[in-house]
NUTI-695426 format. One record per residue (C-alpha): residue in three letters; residue number from 0; x, y, z. Coordinates in Angstrom, 1 decimal, always signed. Layout:
BEGIN
DOZA code pos      X      Y      Z
DOZA  ALA NUM      X      Y      Z
...
//
This chain:
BEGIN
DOZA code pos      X      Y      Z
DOZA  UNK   0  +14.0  -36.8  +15.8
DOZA  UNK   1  +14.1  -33.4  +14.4
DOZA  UNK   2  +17.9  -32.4  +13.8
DOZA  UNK   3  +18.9  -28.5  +15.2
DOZA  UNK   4  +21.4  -26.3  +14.2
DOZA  UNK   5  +23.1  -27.0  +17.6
DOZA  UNK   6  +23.7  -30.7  +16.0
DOZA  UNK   7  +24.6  -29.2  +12.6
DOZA  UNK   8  +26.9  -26.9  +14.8
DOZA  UNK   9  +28.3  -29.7  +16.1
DOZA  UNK  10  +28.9  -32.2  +12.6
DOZA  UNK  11  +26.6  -35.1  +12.2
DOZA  UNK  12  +27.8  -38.5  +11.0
DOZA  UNK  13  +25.5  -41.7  +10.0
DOZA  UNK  14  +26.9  -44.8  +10.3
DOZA  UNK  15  +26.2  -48.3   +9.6
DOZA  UNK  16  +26.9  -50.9  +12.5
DOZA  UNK  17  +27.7  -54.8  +10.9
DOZA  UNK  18  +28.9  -57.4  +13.2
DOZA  UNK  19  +28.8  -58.0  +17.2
DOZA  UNK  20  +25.7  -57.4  +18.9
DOZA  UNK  21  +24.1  -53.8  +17.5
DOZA  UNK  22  +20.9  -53.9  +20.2
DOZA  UNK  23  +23.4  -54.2  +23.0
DOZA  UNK  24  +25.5  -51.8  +21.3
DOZA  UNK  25  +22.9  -48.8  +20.7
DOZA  UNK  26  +21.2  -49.7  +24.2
DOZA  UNK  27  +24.6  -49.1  +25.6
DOZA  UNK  28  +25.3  -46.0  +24.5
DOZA  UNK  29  +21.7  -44.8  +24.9
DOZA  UNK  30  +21.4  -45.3  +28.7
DOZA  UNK  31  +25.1  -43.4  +29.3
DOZA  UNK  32  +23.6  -40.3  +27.4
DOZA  UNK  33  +24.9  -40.2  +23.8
DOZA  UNK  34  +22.5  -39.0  +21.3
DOZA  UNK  35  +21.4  -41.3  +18.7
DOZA  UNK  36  +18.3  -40.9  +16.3
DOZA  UNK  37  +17.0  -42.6  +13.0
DOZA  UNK  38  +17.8  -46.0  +14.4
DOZA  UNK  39  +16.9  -48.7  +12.1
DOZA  UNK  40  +17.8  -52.2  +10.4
DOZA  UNK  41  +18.6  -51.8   +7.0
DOZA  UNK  42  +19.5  -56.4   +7.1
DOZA  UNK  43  +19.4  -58.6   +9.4
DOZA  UNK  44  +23.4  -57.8   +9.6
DOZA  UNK  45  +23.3  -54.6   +9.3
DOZA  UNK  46  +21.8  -51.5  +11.7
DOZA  UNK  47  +22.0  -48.0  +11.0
DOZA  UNK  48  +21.9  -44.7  +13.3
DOZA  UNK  49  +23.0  -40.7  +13.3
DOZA  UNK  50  +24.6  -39.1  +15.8
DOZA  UNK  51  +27.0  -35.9  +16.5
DOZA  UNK  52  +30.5  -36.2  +15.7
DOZA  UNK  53  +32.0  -35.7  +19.4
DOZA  UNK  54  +29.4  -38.6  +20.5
DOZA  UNK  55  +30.8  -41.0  +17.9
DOZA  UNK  56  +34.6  -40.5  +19.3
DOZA  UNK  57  +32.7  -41.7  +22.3
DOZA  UNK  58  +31.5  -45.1  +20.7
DOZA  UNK  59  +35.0  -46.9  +21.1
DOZA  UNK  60  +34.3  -48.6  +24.4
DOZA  UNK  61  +30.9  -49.7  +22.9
DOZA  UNK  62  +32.4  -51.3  +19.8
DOZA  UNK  63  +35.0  -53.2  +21.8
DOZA  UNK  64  +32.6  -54.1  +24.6
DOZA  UNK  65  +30.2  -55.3  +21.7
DOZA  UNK  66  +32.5  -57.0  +19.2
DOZA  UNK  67  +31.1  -54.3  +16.7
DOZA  UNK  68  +32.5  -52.6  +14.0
DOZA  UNK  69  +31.0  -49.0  +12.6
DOZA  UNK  70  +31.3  -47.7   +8.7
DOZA  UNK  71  +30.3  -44.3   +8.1
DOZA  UNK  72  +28.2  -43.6   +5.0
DOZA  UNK  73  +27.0  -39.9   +5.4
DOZA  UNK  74  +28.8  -36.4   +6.4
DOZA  UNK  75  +26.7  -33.3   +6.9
DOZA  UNK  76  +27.1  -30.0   +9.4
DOZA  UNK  77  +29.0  -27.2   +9.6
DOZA  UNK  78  +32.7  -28.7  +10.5
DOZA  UNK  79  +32.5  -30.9   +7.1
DOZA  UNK  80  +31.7  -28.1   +5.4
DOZA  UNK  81  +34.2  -26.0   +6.8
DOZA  UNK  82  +36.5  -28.4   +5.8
DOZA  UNK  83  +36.0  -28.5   +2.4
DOZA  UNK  84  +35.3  -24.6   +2.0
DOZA  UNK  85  +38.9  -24.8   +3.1
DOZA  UNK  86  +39.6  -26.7   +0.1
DOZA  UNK  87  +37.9  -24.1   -2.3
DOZA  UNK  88  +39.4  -20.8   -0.8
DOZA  UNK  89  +38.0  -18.5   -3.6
DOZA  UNK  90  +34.7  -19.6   -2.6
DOZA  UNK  91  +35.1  -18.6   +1.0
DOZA  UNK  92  +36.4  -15.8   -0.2
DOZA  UNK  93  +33.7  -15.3   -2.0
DOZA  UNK  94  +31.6  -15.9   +1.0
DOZA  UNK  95  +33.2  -13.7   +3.3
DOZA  UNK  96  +33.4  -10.7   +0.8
DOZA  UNK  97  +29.5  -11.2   +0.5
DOZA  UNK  98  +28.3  -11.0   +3.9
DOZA  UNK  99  +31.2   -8.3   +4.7
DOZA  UNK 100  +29.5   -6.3   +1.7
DOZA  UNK 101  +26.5   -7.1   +3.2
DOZA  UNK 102  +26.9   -5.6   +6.2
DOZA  UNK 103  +28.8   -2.9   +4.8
DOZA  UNK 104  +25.4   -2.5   +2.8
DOZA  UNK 105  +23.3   -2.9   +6.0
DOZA  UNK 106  +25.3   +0.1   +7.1
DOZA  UNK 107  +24.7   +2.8   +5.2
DOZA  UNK 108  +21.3   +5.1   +5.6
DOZA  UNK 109  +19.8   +4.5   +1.9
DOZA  UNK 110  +16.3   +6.7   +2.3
DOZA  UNK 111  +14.7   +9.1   +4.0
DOZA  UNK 112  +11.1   +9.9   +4.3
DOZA  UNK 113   +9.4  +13.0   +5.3
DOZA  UNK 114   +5.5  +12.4   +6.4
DOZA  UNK 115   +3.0  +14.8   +8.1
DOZA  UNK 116   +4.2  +18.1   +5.9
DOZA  UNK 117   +1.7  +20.0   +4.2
DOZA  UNK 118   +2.8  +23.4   +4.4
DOZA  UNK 119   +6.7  +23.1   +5.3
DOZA  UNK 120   +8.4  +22.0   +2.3
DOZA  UNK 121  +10.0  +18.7   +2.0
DOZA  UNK 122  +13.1  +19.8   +0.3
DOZA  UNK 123  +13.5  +22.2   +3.1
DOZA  UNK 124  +13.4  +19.5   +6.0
DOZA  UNK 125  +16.1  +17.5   +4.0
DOZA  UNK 126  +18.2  +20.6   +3.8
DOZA  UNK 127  +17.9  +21.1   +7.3
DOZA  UNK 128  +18.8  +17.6   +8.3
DOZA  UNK 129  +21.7  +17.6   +5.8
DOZA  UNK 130  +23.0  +20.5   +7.3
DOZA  UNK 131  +22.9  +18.4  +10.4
DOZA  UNK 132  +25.1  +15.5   +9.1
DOZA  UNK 133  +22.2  +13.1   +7.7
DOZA  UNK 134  +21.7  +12.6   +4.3
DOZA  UNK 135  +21.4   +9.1   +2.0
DOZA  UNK 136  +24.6   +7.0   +1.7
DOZA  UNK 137  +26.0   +8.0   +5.0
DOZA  UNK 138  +27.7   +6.0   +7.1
DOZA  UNK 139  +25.0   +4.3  +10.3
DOZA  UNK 140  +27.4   +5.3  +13.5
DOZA  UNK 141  +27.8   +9.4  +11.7
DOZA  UNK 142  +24.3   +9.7  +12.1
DOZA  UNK 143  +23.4  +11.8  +15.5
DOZA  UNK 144  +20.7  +10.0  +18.1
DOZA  UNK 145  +17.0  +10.3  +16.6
DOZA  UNK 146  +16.0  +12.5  +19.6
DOZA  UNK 147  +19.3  +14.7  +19.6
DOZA  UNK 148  +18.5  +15.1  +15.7
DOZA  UNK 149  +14.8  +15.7  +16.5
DOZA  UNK 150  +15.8  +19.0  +18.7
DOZA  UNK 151  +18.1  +20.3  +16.0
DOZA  UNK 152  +15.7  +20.2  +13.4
DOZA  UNK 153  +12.9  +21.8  +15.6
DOZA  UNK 154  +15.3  +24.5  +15.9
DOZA  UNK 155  +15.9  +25.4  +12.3
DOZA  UNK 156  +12.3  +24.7  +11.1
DOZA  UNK 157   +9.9  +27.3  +13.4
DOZA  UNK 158   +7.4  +26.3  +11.4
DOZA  UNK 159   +6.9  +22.7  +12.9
DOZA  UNK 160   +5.3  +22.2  +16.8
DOZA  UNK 161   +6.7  +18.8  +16.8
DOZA  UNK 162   +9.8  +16.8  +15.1
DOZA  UNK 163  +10.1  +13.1  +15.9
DOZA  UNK 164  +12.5  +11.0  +13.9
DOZA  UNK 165  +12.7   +7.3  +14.2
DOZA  UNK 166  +15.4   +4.7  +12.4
DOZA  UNK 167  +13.7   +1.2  +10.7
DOZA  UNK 168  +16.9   -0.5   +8.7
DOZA  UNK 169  +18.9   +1.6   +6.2
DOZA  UNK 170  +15.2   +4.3   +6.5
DOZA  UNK 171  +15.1   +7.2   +8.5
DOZA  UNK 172  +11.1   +8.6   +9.3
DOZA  UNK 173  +11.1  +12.3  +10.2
DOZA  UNK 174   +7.3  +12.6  +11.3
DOZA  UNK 175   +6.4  +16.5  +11.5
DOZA  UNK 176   +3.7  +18.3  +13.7
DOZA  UNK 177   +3.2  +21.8  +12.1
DOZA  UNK 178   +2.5  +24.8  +13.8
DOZA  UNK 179   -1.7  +25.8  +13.5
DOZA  UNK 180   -1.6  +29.3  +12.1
DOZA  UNK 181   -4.9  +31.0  +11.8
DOZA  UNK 182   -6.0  +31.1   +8.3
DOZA  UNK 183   -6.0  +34.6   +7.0
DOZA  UNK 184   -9.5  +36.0   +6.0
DOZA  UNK 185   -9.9  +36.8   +1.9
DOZA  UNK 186  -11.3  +40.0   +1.6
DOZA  UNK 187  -14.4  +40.3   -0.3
DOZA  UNK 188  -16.2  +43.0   -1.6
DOZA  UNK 189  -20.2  +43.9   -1.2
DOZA  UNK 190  -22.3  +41.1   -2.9
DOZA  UNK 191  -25.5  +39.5   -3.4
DOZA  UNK 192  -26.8  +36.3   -3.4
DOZA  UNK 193  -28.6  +35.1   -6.5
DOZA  UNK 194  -30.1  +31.7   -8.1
DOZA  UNK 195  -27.7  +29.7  -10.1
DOZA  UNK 196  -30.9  +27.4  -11.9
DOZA  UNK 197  -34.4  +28.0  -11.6
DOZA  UNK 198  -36.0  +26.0   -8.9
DOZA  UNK 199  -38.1  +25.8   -5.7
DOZA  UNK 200  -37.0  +26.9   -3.1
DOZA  UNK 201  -36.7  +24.4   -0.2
DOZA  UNK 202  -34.9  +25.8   +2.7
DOZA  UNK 203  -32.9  +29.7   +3.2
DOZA  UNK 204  -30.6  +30.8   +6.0
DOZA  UNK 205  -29.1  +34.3   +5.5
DOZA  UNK 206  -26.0  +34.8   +8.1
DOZA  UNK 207  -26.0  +38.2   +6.6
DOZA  UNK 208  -27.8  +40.1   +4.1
DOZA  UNK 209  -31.8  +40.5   +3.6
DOZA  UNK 210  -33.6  +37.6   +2.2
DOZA  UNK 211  -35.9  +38.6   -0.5
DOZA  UNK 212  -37.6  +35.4   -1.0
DOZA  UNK 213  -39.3  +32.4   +1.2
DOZA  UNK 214  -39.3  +28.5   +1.3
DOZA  UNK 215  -41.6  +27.5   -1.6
DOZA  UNK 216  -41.0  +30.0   -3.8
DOZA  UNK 217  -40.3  +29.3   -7.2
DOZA  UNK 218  -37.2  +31.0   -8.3
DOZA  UNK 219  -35.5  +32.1  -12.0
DOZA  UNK 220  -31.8  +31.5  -12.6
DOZA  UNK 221  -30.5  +34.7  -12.0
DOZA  UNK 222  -33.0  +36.2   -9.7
DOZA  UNK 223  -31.6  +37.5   -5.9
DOZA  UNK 224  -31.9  +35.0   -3.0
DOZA  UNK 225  -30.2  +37.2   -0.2
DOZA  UNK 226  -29.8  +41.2   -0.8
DOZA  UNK 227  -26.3  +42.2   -0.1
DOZA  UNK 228  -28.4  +45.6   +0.6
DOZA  UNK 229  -29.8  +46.7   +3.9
DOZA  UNK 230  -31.9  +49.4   +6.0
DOZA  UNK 231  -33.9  +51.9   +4.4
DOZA  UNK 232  -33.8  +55.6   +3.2
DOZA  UNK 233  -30.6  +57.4   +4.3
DOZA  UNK 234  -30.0  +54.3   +6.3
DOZA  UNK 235  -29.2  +51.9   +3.2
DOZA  UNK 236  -25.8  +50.0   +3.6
DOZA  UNK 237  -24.0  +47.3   +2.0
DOZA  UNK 238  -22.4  +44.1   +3.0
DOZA  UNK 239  -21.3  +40.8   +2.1
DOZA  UNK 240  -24.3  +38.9   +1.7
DOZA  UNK 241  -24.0  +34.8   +3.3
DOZA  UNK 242  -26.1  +32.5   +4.0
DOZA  UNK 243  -27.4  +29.1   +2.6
DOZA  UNK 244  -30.1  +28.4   +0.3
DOZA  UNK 245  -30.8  +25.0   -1.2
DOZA  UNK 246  -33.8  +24.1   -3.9
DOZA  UNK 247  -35.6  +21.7   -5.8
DOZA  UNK 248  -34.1  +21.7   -9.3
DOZA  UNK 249  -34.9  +19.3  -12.5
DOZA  UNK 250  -33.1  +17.9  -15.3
DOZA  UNK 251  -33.5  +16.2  -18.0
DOZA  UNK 252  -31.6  +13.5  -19.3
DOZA  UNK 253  -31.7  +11.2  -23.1
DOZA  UNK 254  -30.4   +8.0  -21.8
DOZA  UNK 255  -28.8   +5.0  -23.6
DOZA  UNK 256  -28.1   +1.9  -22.2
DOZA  UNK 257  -27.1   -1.1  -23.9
DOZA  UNK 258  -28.6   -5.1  -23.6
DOZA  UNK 259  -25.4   -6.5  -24.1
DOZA  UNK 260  -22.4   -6.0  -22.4
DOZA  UNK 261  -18.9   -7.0  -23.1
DOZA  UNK 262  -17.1   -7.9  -19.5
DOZA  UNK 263  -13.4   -9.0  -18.9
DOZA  UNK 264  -12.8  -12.6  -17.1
DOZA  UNK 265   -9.7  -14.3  -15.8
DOZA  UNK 266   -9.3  -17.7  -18.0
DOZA  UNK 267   -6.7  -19.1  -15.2
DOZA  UNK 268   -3.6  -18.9  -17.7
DOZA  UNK 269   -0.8  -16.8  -16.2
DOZA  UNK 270   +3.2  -16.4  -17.1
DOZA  UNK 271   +5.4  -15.4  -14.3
DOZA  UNK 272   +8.3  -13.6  -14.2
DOZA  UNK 273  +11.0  -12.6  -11.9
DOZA  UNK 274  +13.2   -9.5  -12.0
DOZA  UNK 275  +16.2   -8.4   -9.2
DOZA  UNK 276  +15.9   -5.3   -8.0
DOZA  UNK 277  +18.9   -3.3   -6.8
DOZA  UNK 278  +18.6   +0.1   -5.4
DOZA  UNK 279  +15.2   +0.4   -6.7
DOZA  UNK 280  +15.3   -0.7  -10.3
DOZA  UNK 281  +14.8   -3.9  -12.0
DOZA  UNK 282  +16.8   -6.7  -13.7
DOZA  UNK 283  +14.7   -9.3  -15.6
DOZA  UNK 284  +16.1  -12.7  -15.3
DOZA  UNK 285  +13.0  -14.2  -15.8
DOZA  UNK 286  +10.1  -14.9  -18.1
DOZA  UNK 287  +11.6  -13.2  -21.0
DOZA  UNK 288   +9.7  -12.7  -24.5
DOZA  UNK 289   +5.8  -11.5  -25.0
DOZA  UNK 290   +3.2  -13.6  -24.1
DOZA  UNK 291   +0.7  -14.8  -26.2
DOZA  UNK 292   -2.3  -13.3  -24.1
DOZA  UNK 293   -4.3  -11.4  -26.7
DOZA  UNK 294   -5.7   -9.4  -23.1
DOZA  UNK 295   -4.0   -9.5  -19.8
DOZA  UNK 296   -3.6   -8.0  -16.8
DOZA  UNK 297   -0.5   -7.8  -14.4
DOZA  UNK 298   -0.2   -8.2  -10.8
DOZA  UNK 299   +3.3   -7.0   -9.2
DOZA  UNK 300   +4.6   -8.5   -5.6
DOZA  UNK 301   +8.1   -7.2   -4.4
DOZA  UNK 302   +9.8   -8.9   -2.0
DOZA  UNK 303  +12.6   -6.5   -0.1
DOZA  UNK 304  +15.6   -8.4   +1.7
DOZA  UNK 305  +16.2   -8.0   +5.3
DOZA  UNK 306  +18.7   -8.9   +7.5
DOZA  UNK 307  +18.6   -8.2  +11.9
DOZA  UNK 308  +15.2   -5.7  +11.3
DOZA  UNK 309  +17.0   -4.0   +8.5
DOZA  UNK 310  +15.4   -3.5   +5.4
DOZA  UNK 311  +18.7   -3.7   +2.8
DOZA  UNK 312  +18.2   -2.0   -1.2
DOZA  UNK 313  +18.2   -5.7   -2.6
DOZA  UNK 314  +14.9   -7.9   -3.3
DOZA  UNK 315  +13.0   -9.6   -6.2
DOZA  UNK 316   +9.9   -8.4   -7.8
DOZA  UNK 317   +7.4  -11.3   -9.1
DOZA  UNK 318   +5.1  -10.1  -11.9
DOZA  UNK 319   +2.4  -12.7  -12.3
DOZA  UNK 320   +0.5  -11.7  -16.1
DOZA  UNK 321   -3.2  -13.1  -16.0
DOZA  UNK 322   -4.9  -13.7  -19.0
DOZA  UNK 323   -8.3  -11.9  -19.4
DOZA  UNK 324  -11.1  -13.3  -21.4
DOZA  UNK 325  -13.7  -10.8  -22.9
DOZA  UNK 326  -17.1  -12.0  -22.7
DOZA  UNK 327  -20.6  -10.5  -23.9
DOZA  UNK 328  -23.0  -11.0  -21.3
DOZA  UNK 329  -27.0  -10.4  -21.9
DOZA  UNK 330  -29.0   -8.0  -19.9
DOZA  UNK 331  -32.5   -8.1  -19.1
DOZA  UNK 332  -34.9   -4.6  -19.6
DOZA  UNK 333  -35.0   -4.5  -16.4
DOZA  UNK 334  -31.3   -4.6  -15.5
DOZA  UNK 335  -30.8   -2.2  -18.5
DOZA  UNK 336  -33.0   +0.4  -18.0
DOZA  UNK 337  -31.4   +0.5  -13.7
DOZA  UNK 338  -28.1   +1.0  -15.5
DOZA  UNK 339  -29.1   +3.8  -17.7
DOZA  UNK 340  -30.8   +5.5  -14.6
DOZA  UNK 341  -27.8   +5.2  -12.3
DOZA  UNK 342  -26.1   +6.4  -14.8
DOZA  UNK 343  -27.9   +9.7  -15.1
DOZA  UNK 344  -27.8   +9.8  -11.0
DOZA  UNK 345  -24.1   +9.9  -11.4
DOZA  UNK 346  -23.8  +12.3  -14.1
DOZA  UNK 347  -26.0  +14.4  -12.0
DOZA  UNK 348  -24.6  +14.6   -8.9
DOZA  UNK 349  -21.7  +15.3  -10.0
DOZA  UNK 350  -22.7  +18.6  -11.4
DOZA  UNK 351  -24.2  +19.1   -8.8
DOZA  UNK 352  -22.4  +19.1   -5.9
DOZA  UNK 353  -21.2  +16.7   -3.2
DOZA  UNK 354  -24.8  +17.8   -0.9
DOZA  UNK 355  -26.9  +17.2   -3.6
DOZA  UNK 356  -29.7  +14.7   -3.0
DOZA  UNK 357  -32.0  +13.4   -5.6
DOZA  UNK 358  -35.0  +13.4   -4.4
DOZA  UNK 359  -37.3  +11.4   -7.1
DOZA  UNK 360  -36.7  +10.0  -10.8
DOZA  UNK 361  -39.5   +9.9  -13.7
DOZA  UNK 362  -39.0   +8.4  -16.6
DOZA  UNK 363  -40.8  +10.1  -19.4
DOZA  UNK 364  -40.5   +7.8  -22.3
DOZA  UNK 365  -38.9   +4.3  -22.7
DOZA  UNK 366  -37.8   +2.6  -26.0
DOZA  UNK 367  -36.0   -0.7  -26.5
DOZA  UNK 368  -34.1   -0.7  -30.3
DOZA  UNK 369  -30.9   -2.5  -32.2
DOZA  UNK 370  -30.2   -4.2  -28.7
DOZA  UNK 371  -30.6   -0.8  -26.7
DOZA  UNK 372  -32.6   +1.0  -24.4
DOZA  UNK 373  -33.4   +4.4  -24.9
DOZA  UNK 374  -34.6   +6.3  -21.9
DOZA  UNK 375  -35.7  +10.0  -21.6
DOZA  UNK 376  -35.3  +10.6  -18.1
DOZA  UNK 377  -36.7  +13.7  -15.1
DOZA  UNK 378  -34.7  +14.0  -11.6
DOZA  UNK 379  -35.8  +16.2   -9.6
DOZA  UNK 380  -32.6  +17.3   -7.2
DOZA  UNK 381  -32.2  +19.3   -4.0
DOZA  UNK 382  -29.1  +21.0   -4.2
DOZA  UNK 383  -27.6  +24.5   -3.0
DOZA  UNK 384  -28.8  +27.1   -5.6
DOZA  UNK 385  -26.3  +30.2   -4.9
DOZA  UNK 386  -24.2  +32.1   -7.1
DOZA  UNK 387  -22.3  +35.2   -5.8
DOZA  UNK 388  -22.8  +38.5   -7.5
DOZA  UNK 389  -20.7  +41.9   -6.9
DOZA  UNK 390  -23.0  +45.0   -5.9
DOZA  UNK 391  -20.0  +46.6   -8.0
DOZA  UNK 392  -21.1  +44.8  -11.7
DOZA  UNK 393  -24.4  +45.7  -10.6
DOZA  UNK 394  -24.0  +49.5   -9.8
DOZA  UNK 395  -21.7  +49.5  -12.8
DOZA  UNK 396  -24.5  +48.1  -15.5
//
């Protein structure tokens, strides 16, 4: 039988039956509803069984009725240890100044975290809702009701459609909704639209402006893609040329990739240790000195104590220190010369751009020395080819 805390509640006792008849004695008491479990012969003499403490003041009439006689050899449950805490009063003290600072603890409003802001300032929102009476260490029943607090801070921050404020332990969440203003149009002057690189042109869209040159048309870095100039004569305006215009581009890269590589591996040796934390820093008590790991990586896990949903400022934090194991692993040409190329990919792409595509790969000359490969390598990249240039720099030269 499983024991509850409603037995441990009540005191449990374990006794040992000698004497009499025991079978008549535990069937007895059995089919009049006491509670018995763990019954068992220990000697042919001798039976043993648990039960609750208010069952065994029940047990009398069995023992006379039987002719047997009861020891008990184990204590356990809550009104033995009562009775002993009530020999060590500084420990209950102790006791009952924990959980009373505990709760105390529990209480108070330790954080409070401001999400969904991008333009209204965080330290403004906690000004606001100190003004209103909420700020860390303050007392839990000071605090106003989340949606009463949610209207007030609406009210001083115009800037925010929508306030909602929700309470998880000793944290309070203020979510804010801001207000969509329009985004204010930069001025810009007159402008055209020239090649950053030389390349082939692969597609043009002008929103405004005149294009001067056409899809397959090979292009110098400098030369005008969209005029910021337009009409004719005494008809001849400027604007702000825009549009897109993307083009095939090439580079050139001198590649090295090496045969050997040195990689980092996990032997399986780790050293542990523990730290307390109180109000968010840490207190080794743990794992002290330096471990021998010549390489090592460390892995933390904190653990916050709750207590009824609340998340209270005490925990533990377990740092685990795995020891890491360099080894040289051999690479084929193959697998060599695919590294070096996705390197140059990378390198490319991000120059330029996030819409860049690389549309083909050559490799012009290939040459394995000293445990290297040495790789001259073409890509040949669609990209956006526009650079901005003032009308004003160009009148002005």
């Amino acid at each position: 039988m499983k024991v509850g805390w409603l037995q441990r509640a009540k005191g449990i006792v374990t006794v040992q039956v000698r004497g009499g008849e025991p079978e008549a004695l535990v069937n007895g008491a059995l089919e009049d509803g006491l509670s018995l479990w763990s019954i068992r012969r220990t000697s042919p003499e001798h039976m043993v069984f648990s039960l609750t403490v208010p069952d065994f003041f029940r047990l009398r009439p069995y023992l006379r009725r039987t002719g047997c006689r009861v020891h008990v050899t184990q204590r356990e449950g809550l009104p033995f240890w009562l009775r002993k805490a009530g020999k060590r009063k500084f420990f209950l003290g102790g006791v009952v100044l924990f959980f009373t600072a505990m709760y105390l603890l529990s209480s108070l409003l330790w954080n409070i975290e401001v999400r969904g802001n991008k333009t209204i300032r965080t330290e403004d929102l906690l000004a606001a809702a100190k003004a209103e009476g909420v700020h860390p260490f303050q007392w839990e029943w000071k605090l106003p009701e989340p949606s009463d607090l949610a209207k007030r801070l609406s009210q001083r921050l115009p800037d925010a459609a929508w306030i909602g404020v929700e309470k998880k332990g000793t944290r309070l969440i203020i979510q804010v909704v801001e207000t969509k203003k329009p985004q204010a149009r930069a001025l810009r002057s007159t402008r055209h639209l020239i090649a950053s690189a030389d390349a082939v042109v692969t597609r043009i869209i002008a929103d405004k402006g005149r294009p001067v040159v056409h899809v397959n048309s090979r292009v110098k870095k400098g030369q005008t893609l969209i005029s910021g100039t337009i009409g004719e004569g005494s008809n001849t305006a400027t604007v702000v040329a825009d549009g897109e215009v993307r083009g095939l581009v090439w580079y050139e890269y001198n590649v090295v990739s090496p045969l050997v590589r040195t990689v980092n591996v996990y032997t399986g040796e780790t050293k542990t240790k523990w730290s307390l934390v109180l109000f968010g820093k840490a207190f080794q008590v743990s794992g002290y000195g330096k471990d021998s790991f010549a390489t090592s990586q460390t892995r933390e896990q904190l653990q916050q104590l709750g207590w009824r949903g609340w998340e209270l400022p005490v925990g533990r934090l377990k740092e685990t220190v795995m020891e890491l194991r360099q080894d040289r692993r051999q690479l084929g040409r193959e697998e060599a010369v695919e590294s070096g190329l996705l390197q140059a990919r990378a390198d490319v792409l991000s120059k330029a751009g996030a819409d860049a595509v690389v549309k083909e790969q050559k490799i012009l000359h290939e040459k394995t020395d000293n445990g290297k490969v040495y790789l001259k390598v073409l890509l040949e990249v669609d990209q956006s080819i526009v650079k901005e240039m003032p009308l004003v720099q160009m009148q002005g030269e």
